[in-house]
C-alpha positions in Angstrom: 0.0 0.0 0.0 1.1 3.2 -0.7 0.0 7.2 -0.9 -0.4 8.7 -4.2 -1.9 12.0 -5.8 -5.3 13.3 -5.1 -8.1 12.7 -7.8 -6.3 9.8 -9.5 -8.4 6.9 -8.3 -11.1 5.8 -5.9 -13.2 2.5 -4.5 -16.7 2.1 -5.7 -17.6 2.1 -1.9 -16.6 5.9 -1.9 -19.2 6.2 -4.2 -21.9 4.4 -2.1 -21.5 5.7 1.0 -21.5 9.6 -0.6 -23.3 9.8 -4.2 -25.9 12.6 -4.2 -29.6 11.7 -5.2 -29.9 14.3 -7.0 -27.8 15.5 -10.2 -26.8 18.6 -12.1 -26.7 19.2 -15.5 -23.6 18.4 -17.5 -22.5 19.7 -20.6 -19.0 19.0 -22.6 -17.4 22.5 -22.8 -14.9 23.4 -25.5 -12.8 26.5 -24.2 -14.7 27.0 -21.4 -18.1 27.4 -23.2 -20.4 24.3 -22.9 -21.5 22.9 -26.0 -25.4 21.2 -26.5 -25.4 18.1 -28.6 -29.2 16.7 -27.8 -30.0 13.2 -26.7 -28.1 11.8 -28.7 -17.7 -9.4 -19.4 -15.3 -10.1 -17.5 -12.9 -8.8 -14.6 -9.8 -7.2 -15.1 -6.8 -9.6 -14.9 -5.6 -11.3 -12.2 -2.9 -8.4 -10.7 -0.8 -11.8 -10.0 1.1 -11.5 -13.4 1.2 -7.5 -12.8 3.6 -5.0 -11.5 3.0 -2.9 -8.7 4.4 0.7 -9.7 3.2 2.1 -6.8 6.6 3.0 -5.7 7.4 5.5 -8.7 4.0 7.1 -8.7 3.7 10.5 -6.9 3.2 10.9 -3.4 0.3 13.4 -2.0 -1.8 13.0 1.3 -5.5 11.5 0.9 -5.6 9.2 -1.4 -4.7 5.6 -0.8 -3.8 3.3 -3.8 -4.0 -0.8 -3.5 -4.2 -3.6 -5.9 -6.3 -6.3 -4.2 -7.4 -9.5 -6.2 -10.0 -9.3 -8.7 -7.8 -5.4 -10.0 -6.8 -2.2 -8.6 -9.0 0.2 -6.7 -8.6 3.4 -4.8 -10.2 5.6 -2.4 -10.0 9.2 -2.4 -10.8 10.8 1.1 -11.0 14.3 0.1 -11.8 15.2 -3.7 -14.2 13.2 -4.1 -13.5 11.2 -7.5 -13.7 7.8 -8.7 -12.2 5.1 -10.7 -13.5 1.7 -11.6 -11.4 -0.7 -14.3 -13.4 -3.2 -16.4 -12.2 -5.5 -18.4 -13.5 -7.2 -22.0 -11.8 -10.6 -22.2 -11.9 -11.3 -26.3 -10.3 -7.9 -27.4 -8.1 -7.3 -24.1 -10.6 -3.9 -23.5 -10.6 -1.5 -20.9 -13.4 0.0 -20.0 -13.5 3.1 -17.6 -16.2 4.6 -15.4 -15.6 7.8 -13.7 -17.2 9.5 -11.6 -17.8 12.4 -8.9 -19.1 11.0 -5.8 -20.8 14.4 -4.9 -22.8 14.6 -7.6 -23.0 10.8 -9.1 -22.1 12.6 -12.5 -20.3 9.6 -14.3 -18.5 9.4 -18.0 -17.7 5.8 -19.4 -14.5 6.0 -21.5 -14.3 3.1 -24.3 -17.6 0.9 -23.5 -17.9 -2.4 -25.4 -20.7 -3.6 -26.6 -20.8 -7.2 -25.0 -19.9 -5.6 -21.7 -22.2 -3.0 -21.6 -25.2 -4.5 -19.2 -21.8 -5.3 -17.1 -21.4 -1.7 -17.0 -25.0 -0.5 -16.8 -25.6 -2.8 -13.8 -22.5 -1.4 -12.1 -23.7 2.3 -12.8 -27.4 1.5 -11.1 -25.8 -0.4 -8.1 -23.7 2.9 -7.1 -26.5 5.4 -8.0 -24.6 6.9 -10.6 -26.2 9.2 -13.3 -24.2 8.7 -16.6 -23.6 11.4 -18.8 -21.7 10.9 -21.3 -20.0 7.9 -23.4 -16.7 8.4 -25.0 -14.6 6.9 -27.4 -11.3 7.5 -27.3 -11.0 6.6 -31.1 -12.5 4.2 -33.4 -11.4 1.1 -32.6 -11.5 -2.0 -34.6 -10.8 -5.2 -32.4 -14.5 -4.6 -30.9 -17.8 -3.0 -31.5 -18.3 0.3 -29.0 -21.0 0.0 -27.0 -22.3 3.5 -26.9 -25.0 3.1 -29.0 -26.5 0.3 -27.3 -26.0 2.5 -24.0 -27.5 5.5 -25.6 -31.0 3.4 -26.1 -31.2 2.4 -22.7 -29.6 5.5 -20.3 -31.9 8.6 -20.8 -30.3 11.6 -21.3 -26.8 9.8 -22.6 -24.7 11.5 -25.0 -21.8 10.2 -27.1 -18.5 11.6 -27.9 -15.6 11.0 -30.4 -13.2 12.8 -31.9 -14.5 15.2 -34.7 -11.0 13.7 -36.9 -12.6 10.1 -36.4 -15.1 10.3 -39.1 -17.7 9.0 -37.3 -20.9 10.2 -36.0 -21.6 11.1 -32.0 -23.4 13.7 -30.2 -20.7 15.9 -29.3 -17.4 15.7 -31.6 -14.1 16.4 -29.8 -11.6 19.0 -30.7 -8.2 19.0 -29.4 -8.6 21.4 -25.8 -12.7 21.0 -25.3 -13.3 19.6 -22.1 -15.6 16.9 -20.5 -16.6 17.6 -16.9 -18.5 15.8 -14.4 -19.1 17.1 -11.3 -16.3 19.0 -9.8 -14.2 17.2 -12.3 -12.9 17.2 -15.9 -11.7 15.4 -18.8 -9.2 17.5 -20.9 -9.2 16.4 -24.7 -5.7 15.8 -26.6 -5.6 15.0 -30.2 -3.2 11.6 -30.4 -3.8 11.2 -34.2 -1.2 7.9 -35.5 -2.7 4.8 -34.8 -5.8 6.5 -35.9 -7.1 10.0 -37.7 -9.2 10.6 -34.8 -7.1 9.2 -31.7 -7.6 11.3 -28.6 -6.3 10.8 -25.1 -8.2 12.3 -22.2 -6.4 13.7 -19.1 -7.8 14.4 -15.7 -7.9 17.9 -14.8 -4.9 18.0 -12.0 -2.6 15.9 -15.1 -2.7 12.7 -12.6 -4.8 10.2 -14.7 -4.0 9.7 -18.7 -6.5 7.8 -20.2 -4.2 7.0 -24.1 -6.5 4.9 -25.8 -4.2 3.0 -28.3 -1.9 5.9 -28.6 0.4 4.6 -26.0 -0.1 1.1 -24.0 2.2 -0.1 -21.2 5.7 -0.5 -22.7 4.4 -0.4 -26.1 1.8 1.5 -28.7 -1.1 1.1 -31.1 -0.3 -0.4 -34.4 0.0 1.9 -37.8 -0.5 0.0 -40.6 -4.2 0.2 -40.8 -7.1 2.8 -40.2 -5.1 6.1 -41.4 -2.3 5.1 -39.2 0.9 6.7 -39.6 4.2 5.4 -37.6 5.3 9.3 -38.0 2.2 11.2 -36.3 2.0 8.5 -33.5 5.6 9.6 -32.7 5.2 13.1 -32.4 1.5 12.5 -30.4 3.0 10.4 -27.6 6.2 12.8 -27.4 4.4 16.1 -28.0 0.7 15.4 -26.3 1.7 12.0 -23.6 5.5 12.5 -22.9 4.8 16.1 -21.7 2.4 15.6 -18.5 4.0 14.6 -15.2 6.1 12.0 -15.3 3.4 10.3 -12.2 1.1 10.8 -14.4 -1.0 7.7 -14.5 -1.2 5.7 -17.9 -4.9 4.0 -18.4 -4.5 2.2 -21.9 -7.6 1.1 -23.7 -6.0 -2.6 -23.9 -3.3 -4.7 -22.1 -2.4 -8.4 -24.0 -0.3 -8.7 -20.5 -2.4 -8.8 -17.3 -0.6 -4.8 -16.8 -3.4 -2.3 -15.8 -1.2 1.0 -15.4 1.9 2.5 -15.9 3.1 5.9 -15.6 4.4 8.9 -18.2 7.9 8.9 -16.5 8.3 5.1 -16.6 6.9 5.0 -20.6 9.1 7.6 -21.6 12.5 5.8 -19.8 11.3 2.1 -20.7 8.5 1.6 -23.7 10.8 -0.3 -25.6 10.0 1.6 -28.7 9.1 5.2 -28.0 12.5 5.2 -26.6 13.8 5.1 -30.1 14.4 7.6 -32.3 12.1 8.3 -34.9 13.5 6.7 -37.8 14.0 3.2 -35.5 10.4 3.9 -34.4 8.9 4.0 -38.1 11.0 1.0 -39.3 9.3 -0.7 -35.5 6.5 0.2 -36.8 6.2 -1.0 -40.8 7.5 -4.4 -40.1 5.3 -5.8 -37.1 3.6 -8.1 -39.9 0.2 -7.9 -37.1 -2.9 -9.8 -38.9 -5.6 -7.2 -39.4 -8.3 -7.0 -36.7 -11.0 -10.1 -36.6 -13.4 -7.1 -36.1 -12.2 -4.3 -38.5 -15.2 -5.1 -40.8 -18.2 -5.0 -38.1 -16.8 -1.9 -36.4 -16.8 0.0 -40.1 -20.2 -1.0 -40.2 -21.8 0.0 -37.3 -19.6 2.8 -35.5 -21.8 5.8 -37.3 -24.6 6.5 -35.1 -27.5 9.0 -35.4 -26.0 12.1 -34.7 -27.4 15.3 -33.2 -25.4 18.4 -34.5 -23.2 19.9 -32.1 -23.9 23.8 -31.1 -21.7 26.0 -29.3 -23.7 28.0 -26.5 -22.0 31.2 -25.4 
């Protein structure tokens, strides 16, 4: 056990001893002005095979960090936030539900659609009001589950990056911001593996969240989906490699039984962003990966009625 940051992670029990009955509004806001869109499993891995990096990760008073069996969970005893990992076994998927226990506000990063009555049932067991479902790109190993979620949560938007090409309530521009509660989500455009690859920061820069832009000790492939070895480089150095090295790294997948790493420890040991460029891009165009079992479905059914986005002063 060990003491890290403040707002990086919390137990679900926070959440049912002090979510609110009743919620606030919530609106995305891109640079500072909220913006209206309309309406719109498994278990994580057994931590026995995983690394406990809580020794390298910042050190702050009220928040206390453990990794018991059945995956990591936290409690945060004064800001109030919280943090639950889920796991989809046949792509290697993390999901991630956030929340402020204040207000019960909750955003779902990366839901997948065979998981998502998983992750409803966990939403109506802490009270939680979700508001929004994001996608941190479109992904092609699995269908997103945000469209299922949006018929059966009242009030539910969907976000993606405005790059991805696909359709969502609220499309996300490099900067906009998702809050919940006293919380927010800070939008940065990771474009490489994909067009429209974002990677959503916590507001205090403790919590990543890098989709397939940067895993734990390694990265999203290139050679499909508008990837480009070259962008991916510059989006983990210029937008990932910048934050805090205790930042905390929340992939969207792990093939490993790993569930986080940290900025500092990805840009001394990922075995290839530590390359330069040129070594990176030749990584990179001769992985020889089989294309996604997926990649077809996900084409298909990613686009989903979409309610234009208006900026509200």
């Amino acid at each position: 056990m060990c003491v890290v940051r403040p707002a990086a992670l919390a137990l679900a029990s926070a959440l049912r001893q002090r979510a609110a009955a009743s919620v606030s509004g919530l609106a995305a806001t891109r640079g500072g002005r909220p913006l209206s869109g309309g309406d719109g499993g498994g278990s994580p891995p057994s931590p026995a095979g995983c690394r406990s990096l809580c020794s390298r990760m910042a050190l702050r008073e009220g928040l206390v960090f453990r990794q018991p069996s059945g995956g990591p969970s936290s409690r945060l005893k004064d800001t109030g936030s919280a943090r639950q990992p889920l796991y989809e076994s046949s792509s290697s998927t993390y999901t991630y539900l956030l929340a402020d226990s204040n207000s019960a506000e909750a955003v779902i990063i990366d839901p997948v659609l065979e998981t998502v009555e998983r992750d409803l049932m966990l939403v109506n067991q802490l009270g939680l009001t979700l508001k929004i479902a994001v996608n941190t790109h479109c992904h092609a190993d699995h269908i997103t589950g945000s469209g299922r979620l949006k018929r059966q949560v009242s009030g539910l938007r969907s976000a993606i990056s405005r790059l991805s090409g696909a359709s969502a309530d609220l499309l996300l521009d490099d900067g906009d911001s998702i809050p919940f509660g006293r919380h927010v989500l800070t939008v940065r455009e990771t474009p490489g593996h994909t067009d429209g690859c974002v990677t959503l920061v916590l507001g205090d820069q403790s919590l990543a969240f890098t989709g397939d832009a940067l895993l734990i000790r390694g990265c999203g492939r290139t050679d499909f989906q508008q990837g480009c070895a070259n962008r991916l480089y510059d989006s983990v150095h210029q937008k990932i490699f910048t934050l805090p090295d205790q930042c905390l790294v929340y992939p969207a997948h792990d093939y490993k039984g790993q569930t986080v790493s940290t900025v500092g420890e990805e840009r001394r040991f990922n075995p290839r962003l530590t390359r330069s460029r040129e070594e990176f891009i030749d990584i990179m165009n001769n992985l020889n990966l089989e294309k996604p079992a997926k990649i077809a479905l996900t084409a298909a059914v990613l686009p989903i009625p979409r309610v234009p986005v208006t900026i509200v002063n």
